[in-house]
MDTraj code that builds the backbone (N, CA, C; nanometers):
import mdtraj as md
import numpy as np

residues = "UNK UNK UNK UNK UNK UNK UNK UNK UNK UNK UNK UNK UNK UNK UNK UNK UNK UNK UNK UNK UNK UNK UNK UNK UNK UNK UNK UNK UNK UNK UNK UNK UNK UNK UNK UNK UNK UNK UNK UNK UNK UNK UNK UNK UNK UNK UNK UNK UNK UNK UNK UNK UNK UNK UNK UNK UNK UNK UNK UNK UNK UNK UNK UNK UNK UNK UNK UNK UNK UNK UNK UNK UNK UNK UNK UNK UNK UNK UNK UNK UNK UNK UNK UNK UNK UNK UNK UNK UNK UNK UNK UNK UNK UNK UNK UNK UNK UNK UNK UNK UNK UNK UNK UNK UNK UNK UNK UNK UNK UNK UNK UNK UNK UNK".split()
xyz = np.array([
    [-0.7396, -1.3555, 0.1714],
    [-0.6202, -1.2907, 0.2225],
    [-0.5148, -1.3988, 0.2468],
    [-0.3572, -1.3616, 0.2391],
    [-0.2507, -1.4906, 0.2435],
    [-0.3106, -1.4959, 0.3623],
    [-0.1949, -1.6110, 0.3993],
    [-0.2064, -1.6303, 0.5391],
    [-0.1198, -1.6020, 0.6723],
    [-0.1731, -1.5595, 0.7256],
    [-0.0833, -1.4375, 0.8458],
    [0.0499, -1.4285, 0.7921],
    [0.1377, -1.5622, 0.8444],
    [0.2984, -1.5706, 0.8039],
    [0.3236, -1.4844, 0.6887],
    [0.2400, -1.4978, 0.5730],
    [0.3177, -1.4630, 0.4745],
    [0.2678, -1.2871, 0.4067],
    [0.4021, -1.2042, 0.4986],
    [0.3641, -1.0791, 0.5265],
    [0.3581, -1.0231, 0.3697],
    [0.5039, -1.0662, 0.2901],
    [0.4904, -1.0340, 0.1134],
    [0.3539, -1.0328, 0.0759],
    [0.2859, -1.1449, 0.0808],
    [0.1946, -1.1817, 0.0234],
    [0.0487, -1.0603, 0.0591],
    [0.0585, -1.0755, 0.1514],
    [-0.0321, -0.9727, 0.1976],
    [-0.0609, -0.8363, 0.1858],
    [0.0871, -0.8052, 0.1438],
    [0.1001, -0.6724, 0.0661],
    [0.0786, -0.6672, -0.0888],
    [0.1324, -0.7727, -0.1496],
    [0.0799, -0.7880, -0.2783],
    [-0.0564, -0.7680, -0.2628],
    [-0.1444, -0.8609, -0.2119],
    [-0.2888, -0.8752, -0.2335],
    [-0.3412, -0.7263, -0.2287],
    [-0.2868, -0.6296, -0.1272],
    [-0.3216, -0.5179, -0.1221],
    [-0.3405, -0.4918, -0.2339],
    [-0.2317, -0.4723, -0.2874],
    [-0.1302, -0.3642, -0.4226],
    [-0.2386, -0.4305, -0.5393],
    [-0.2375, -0.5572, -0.5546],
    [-0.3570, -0.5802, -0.6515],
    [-0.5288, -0.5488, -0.6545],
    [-0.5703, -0.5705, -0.4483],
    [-0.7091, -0.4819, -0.4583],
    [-0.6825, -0.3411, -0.5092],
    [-0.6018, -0.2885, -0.4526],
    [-0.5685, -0.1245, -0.5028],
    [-0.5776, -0.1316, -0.6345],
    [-0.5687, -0.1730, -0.7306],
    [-0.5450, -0.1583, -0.8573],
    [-0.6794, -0.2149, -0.9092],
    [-0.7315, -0.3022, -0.8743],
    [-0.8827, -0.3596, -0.9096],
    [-0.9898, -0.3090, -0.8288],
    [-0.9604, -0.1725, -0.7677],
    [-1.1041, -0.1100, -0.7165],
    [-1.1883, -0.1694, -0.5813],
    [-1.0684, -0.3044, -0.5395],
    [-1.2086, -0.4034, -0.4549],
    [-1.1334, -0.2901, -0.2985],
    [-1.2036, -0.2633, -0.2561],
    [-1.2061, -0.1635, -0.1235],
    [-1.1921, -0.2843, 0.0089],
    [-1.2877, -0.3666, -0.0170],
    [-1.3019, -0.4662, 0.0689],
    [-1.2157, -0.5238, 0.1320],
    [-1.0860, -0.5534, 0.0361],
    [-0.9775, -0.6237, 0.0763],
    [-0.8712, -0.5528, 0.1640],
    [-0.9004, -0.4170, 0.1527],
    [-0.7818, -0.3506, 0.1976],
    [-0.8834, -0.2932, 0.3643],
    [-0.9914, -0.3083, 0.3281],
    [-1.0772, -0.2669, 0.4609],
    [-1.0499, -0.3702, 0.5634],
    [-0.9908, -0.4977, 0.5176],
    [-1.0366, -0.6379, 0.5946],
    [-0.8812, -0.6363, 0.6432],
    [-0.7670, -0.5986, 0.5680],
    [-0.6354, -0.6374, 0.5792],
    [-0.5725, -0.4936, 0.6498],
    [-0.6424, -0.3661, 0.6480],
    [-0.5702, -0.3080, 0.7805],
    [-0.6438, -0.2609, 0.9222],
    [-0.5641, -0.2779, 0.9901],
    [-0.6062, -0.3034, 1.1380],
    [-0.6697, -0.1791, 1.1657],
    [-0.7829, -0.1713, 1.2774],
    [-0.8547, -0.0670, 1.3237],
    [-0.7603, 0.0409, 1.3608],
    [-0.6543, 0.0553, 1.4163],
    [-0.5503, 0.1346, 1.4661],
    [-0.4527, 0.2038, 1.3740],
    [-0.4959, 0.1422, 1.2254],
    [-0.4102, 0.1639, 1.1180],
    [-0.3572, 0.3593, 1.1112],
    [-0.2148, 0.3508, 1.0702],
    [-0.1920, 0.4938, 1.0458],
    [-0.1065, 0.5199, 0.8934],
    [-0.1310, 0.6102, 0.8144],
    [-0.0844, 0.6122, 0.7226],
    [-0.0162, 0.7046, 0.7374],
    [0.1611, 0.7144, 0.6844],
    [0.2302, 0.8266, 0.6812],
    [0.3248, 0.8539, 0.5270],
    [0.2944, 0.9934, 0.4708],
    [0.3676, 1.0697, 0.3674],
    [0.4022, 1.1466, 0.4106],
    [0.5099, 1.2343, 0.2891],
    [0.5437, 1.3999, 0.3344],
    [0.3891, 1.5027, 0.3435],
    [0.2506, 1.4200, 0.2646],
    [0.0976, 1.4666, 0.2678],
    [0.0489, 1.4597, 0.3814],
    [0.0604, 1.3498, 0.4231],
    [-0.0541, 1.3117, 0.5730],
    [0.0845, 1.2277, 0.6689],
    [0.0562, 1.3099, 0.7403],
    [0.1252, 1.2429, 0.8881],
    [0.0433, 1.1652, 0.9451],
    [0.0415, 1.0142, 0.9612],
    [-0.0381, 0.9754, 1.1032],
    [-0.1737, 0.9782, 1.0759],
    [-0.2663, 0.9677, 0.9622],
    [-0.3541, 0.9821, 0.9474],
    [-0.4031, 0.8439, 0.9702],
    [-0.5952, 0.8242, 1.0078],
    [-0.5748, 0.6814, 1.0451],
    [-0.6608, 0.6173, 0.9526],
    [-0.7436, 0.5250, 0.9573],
    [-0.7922, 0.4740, 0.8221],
    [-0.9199, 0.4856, 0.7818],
    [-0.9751, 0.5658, 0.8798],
    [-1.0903, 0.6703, 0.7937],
    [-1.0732, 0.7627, 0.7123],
    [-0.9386, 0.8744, 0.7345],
    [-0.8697, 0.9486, 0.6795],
    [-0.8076, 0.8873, 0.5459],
    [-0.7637, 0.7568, 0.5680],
    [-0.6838, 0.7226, 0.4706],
    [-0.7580, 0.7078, 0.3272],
    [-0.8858, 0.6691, 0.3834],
    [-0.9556, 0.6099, 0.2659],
    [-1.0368, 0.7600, 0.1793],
    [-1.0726, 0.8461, 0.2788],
    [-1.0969, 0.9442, 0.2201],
    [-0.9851, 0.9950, 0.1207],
    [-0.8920, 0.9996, 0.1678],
    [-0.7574, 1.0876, 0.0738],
    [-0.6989, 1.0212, -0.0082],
    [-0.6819, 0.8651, -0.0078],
    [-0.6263, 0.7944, -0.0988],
    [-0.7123, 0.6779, -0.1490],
    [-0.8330, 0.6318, -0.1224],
    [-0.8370, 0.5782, -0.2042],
    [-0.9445, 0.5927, -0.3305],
    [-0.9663, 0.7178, -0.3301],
    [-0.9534, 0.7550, -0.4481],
    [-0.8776, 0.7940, -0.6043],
    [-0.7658, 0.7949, -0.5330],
    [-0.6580, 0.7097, -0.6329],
    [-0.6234, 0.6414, -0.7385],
    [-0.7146, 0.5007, -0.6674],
    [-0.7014, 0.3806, -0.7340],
    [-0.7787, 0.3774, -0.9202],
    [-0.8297, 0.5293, -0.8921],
    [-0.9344, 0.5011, -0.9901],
    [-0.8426, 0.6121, -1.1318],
    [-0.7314, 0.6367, -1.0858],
    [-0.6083, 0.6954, -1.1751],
    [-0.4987, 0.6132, -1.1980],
    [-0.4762, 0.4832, -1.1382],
    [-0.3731, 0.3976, -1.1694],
    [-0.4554, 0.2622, -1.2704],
    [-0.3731, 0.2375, -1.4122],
    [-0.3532, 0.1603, -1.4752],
    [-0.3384, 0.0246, -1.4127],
    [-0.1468, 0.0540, -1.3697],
    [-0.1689, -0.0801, -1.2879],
    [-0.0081, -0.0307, -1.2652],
    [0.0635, -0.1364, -1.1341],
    [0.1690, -0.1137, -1.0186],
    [0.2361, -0.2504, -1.1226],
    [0.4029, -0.2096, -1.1340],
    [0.4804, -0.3431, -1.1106],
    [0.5597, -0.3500, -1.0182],
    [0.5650, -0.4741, -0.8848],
    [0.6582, -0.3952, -0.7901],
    [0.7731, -0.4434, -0.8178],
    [0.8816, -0.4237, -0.8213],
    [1.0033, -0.3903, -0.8791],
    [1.0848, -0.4676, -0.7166],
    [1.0618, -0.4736, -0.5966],
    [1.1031, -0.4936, -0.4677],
    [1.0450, -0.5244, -0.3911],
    [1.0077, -0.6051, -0.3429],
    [0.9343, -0.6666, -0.1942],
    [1.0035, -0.7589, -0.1349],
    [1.0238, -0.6893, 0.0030],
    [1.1452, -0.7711, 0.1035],
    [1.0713, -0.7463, 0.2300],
    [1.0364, -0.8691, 0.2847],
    [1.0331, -0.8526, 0.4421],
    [1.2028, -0.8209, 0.5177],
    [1.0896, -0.7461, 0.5919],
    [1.2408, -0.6928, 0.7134],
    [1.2373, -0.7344, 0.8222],
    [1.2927, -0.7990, 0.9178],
    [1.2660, -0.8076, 1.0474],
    [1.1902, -0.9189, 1.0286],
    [1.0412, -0.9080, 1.1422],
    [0.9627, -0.9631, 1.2039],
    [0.8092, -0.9332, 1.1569],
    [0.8244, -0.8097, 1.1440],
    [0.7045, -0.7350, 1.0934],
    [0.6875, -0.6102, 0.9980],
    [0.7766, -0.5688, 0.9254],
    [0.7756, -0.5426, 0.7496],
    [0.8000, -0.5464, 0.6423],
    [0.7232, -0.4904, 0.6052],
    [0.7692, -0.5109, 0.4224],
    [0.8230, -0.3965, 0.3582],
    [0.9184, -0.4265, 0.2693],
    [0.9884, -0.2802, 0.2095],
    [0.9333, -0.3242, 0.0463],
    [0.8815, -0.2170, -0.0063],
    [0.8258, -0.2345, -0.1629],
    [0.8551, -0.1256, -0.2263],
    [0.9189, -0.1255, -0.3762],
    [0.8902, -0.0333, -0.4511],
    [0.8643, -0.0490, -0.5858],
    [0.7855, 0.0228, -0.6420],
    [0.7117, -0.0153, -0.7062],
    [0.6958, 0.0755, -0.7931],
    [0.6348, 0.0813, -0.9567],
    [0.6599, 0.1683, -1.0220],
    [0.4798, 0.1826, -1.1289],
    [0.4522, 0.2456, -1.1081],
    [0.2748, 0.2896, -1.1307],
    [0.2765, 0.3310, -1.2831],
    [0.1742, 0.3156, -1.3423],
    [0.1375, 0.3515, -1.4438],
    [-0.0002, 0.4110, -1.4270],
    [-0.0424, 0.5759, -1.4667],
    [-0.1816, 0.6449, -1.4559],
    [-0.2342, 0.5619, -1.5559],
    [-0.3829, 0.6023, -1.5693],
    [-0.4245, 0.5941, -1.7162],
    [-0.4073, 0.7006, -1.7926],
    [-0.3276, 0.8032, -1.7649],
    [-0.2959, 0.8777, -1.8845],
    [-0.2023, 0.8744, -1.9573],
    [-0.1259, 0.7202, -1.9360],
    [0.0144, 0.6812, -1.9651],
    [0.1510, 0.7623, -1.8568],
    [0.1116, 0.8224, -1.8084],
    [0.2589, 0.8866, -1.7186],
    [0.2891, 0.7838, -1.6129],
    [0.4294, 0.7491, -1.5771],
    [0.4582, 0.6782, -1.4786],
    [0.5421, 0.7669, -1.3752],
    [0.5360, 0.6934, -1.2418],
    [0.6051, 0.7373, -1.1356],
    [0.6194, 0.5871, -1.0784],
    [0.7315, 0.5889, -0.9722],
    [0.8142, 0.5248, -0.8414],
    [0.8051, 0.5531, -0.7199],
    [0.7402, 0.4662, -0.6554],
    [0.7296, 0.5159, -0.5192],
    [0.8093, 0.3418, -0.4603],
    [0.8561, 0.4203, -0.3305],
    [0.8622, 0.3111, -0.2300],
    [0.8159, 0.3009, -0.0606],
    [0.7603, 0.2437, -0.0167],
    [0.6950, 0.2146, 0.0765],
    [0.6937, 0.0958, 0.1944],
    [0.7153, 0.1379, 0.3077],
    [0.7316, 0.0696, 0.4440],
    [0.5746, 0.0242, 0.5030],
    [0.5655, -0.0947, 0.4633],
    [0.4369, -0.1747, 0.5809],
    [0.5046, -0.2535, 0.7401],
    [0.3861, -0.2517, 0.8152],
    [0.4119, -0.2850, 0.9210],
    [0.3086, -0.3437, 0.9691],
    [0.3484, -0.5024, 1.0138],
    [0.2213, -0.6114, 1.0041],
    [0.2136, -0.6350, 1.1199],
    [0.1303, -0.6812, 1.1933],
    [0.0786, -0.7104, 1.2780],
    [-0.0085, -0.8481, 1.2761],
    [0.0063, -0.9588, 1.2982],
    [-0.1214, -1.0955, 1.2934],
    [-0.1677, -1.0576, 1.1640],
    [-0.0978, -1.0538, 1.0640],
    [-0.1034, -1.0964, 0.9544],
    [-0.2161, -0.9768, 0.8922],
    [-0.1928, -0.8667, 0.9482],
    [-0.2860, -0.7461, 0.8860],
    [-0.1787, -0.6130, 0.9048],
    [-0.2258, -0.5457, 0.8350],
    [-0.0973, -0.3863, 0.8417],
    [-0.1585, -0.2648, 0.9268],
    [-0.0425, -0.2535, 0.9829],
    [-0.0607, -0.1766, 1.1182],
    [-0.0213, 0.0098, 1.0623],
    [0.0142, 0.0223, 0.9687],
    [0.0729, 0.1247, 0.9597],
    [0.1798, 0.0884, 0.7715],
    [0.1700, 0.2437, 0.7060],
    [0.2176, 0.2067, 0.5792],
    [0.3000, 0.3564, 0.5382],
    [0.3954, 0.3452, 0.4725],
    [0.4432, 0.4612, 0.4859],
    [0.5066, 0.4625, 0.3331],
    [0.4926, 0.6497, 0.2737],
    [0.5023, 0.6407, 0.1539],
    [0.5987, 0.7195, 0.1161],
    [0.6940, 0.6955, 0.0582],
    [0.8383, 0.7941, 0.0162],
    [0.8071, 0.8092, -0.1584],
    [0.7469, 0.9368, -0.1895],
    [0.7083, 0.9473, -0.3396],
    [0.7797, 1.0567, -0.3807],
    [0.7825, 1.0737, -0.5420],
    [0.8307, 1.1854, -0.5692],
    [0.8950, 1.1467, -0.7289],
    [0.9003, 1.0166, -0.7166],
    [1.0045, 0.9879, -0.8689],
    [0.8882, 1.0009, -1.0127],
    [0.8846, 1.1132, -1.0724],
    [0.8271, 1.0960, -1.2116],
    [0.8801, 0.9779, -1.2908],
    [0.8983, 0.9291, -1.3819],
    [0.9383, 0.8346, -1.4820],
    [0.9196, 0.8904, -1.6130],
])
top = md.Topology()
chain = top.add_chain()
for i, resn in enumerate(residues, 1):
    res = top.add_residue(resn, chain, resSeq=i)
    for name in ("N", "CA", "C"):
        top.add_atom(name, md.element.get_by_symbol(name[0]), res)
traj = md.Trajectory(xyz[None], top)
């Protein structure tokens, strides 16, 4: 995992376990308190999360992120543009919120086909 400071980085690493199946990394990098929010799941926390999304990972090709900007003190703004394996793409963009160098909370604004 980067190292605390470097909040970008830490979201990348995500965005790449997400895409390579490793569960581990994203188990280790969000915090017990973690909450995930879409227009799908409000507030869901990361038992929930993993049930509903990360199954997912196993329909994405692969992410280019197109934007990653820390904000503040403690997030990251990303957007990013997915490829299924059935060739269809979509755009999403998404708000993390770090905490000691782990994510406290992630939030997903989807909807763009490609």
């Amino acid at each position: 995992m980067p190292a605390s400071d470097d909040r970008a980085g830490t979201v990348r690493a995500c965005f790449a376990a997400f895409q390579a199946g490793d569960r581990q990394v994203l188990e280790d990098t969000l915090t017990d308190d973690f909450r995930f929010f879409s227009p799908a799941d409000v507030g869901i926390d990361k038992a929930r999360f993993f049930e509903r999304c990360w199954p997912n990972h196993e329909m994405i090709r692969s992410f280019e992120l197109t934007r990653v900007h820390e904000i503040g003190d403690d997030e990251v703004l990303v957007t990013y543009e997915a490829e299924r394996n059935d060739g269809s793409r979509f755009r999403n963009t998404e708000v993390y919120r770090l905490r000691d160098g782990r994510i406290t909370s992630q939030e997903v604004y989807f909807g763009w086909n490609l």
